[in-house]
N, C-alpha and C positions, 0 to 999 in steps of 0.2 A: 378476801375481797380483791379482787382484777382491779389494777392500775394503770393508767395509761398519761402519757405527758402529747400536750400541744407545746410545738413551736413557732413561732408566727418570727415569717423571713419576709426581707426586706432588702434585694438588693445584697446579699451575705458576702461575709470576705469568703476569703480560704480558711481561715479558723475557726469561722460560724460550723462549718461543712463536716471540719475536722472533729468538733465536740458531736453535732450528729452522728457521725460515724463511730465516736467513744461511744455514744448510748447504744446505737444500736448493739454494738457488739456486745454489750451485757445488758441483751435481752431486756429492752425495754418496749414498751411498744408506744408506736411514736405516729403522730399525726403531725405531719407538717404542711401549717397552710401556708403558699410564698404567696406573699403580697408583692413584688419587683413587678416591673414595667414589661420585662421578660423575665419567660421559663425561664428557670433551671434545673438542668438533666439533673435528679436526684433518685438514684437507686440501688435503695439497701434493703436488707430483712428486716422484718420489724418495723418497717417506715411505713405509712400511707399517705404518699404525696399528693397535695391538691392545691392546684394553682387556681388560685382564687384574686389577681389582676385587683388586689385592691378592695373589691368590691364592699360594700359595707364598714371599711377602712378596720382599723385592729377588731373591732367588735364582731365583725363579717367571719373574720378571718379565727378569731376561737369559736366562735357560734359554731361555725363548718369542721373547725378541730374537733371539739367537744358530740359533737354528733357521731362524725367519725367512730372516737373514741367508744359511746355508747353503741354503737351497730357491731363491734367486734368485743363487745363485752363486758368493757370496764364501770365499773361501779364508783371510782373517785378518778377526777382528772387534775394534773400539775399544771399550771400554764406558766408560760415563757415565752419572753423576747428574745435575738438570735443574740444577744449580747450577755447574756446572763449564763455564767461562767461557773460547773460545780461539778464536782467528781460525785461517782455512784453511791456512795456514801448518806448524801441526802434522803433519797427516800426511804430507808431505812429509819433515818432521824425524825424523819415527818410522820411516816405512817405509824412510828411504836410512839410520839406523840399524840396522833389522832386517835390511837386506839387510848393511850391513858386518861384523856380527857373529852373522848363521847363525843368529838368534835364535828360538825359538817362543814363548817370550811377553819380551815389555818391557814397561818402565812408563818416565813422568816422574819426573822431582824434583816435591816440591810444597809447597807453600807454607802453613803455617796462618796463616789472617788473624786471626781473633782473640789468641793467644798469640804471632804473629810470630816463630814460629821456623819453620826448615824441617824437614822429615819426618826419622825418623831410622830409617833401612836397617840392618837385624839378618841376621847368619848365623847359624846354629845351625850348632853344631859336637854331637859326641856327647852328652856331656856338659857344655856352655859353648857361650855364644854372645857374640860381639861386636858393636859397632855398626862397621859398616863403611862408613859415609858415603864416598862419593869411589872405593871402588873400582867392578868392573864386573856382579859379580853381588852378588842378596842374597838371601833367603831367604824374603820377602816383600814382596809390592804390596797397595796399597789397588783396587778395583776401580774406582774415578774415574781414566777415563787409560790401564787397562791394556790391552795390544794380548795377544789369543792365536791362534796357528794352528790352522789346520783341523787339522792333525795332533796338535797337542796336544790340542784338545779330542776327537778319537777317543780320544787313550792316557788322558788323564784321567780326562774323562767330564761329568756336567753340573756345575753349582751343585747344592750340596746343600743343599733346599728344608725338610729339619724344623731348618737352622738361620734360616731367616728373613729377619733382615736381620743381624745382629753376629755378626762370625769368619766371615760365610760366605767371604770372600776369603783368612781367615788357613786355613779348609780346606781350600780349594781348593788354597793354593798346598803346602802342607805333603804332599796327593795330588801334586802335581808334582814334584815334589821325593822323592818316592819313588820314583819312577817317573823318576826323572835327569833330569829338565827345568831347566836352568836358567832363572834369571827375570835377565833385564838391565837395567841401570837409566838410561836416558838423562840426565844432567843437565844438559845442553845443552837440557832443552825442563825448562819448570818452568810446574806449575797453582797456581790458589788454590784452596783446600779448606778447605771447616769442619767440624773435631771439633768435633760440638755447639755450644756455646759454653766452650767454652775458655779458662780464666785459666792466669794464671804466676804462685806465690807462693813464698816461701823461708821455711820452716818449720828449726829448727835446724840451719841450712845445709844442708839437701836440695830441692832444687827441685820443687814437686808441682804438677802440671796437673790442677785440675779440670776435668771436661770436661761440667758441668753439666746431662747428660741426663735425662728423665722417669724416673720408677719403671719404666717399661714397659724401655725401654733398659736400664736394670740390669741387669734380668732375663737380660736375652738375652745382656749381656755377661760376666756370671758361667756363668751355664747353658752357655753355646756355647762361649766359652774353656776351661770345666773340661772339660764331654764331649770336647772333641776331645782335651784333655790326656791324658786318659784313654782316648780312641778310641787314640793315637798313640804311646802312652807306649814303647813294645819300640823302632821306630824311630826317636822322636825322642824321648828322656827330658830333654832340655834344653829342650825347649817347658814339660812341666809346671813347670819350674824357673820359665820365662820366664813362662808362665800364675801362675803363684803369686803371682811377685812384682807381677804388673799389677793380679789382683783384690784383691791387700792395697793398692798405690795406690790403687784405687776406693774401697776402702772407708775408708779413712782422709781423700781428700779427700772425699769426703761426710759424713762426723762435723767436719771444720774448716772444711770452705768450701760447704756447699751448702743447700739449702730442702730441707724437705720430710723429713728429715732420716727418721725413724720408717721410713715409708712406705717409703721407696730402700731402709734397711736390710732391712727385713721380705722385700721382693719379692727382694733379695741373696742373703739364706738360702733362698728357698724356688728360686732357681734352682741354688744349689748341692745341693739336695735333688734337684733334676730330673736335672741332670747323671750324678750317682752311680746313680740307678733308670733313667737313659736317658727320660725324660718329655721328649719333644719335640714338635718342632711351635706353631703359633698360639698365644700364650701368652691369645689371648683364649677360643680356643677352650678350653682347660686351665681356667682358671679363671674363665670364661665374665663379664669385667669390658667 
């Protein structure tokens, strides 16, 4: 089965370019959609470059990868941020796991480098969900890493583009998942990943992670987590549970540990505004900032 990896670029250093350049040379084949303000001249074998200005924001951007990918062949796709750092090795590790476990989509372990802890793997149950680190499925991947099949992405369907860039992986999989997809979790392969920038502090013995993102992220991370809360509530009433509790962490480590303080809040409310009336889409284009 033909394999192919999205890259979704942003602005890339010199090292984003430079791991591009590792893949191509051992014959990967490679979709890269750049989301940046401007092109950039990107031409190598193996590459099909597409500048794609954002549009659709990260969802826009693997939707057009992933397409890509299937017009030249491939039958399972890798997805990746420019930041997500692995020698050839991986898919190796991945695909002789998807084949052991009949998988349609798997993910990594991964690693957050700023807060130096590792990922923490959730099942929703109906009403309850636990962290199930260590076992073999979970309930959700981050899209840095994830592998899905052709077949899933017919049952699924695409990235859904008016969430942007935040939740668009937590709808995704939550659509899979209705649709009996399990997700698998390889922890024999492990990425580094950065939430934001990311602290760890202990507030009356509870452990909170600020994840020190822009007002613009707020936004999306409130707005996109309630609506799907709210898209999914009849099937999964334990997400809104799990949604509740993440955006009261947001907002609580932003009133203790974060800048900008007013701002974050203001853009919080007005994406939980957007949620409940369904206001989605560009948040530049919304409120034209």
């Amino acid at each position: 089965m033909k394999f192919g990896v999205v890259v979704v670029l942003f602005n890339p250093s010199d090292e984003n370019i430079k791991h591009l350049e590792y893949l191509a040379k051992n014959d990967i084949t490679l979709a890269v959609v750049d989301n940046s303000p401007v092109r950039k001249k990107i031409e190598m074998g193996n590459i099909s470059y597409i500048y794609n200005q954002n549009k659709g924001g990260i969802a826009g951007a693997l939707n057009k990868g992933i397409n890509a990918l299937i017009a030249s062949g491939c039958e399972f796709f890798y997805t990746f941020d420019q930041d997500s750092i692995f020698d050839i090795s991986y898919f190796n590790k991945m695909n002789n796991f998807r084949y052991q476990e009949n998988a349609e989509i798997i993910c990594p372990d991964f690693y957050d480098v700023n807060s130096k802890t590792h990922g923490m793997f959730i099942q929703l149950g109906r009403w309850g969900y636990s962290d199930v680190r260590g076992k073999k499925t979970a309930s959700f991947a981050i899209t840095s890493g994830m592998g899905i099949s052709k077949n899933a992405w017919d049952t699924i369907g695409e990235f859904n583009e008016l969430y942007f860039i935040d939740h668009v992986d937590t709808e995704y999989c939550l659509r899979a998942a209705n649709k009996g997809i399990d997700i698998y979790v390889n922890y024999s392969v492990c990425i580094d990943h950065e939430i934001g920038k990311r602290e760890k502090h202990n507030f009356l013995g509870l452990t909170l992670k600020p994840n020190n993102h822009n007002f613009i992220r707020k936004y999306y991370i409130v707005r996109n987590g309630t609506h799907c809360a709210f898209k999914m509530h009849k099937q999964f009433p334990s997400f809104f549970k799990l949604n509740f509790l993440r955006v009261s962490h947001e907002l609580v480590c932003v009133i203790l540990y974060e800048d900008n303080k007013f701002k974050k809040v203001h853009y919080m409310i007005r994406g939980l505004k957007d949620a409940i009336f369904g206001n989605l889409g560009d948040i530049k284009e919304i409120y034209k900032i």
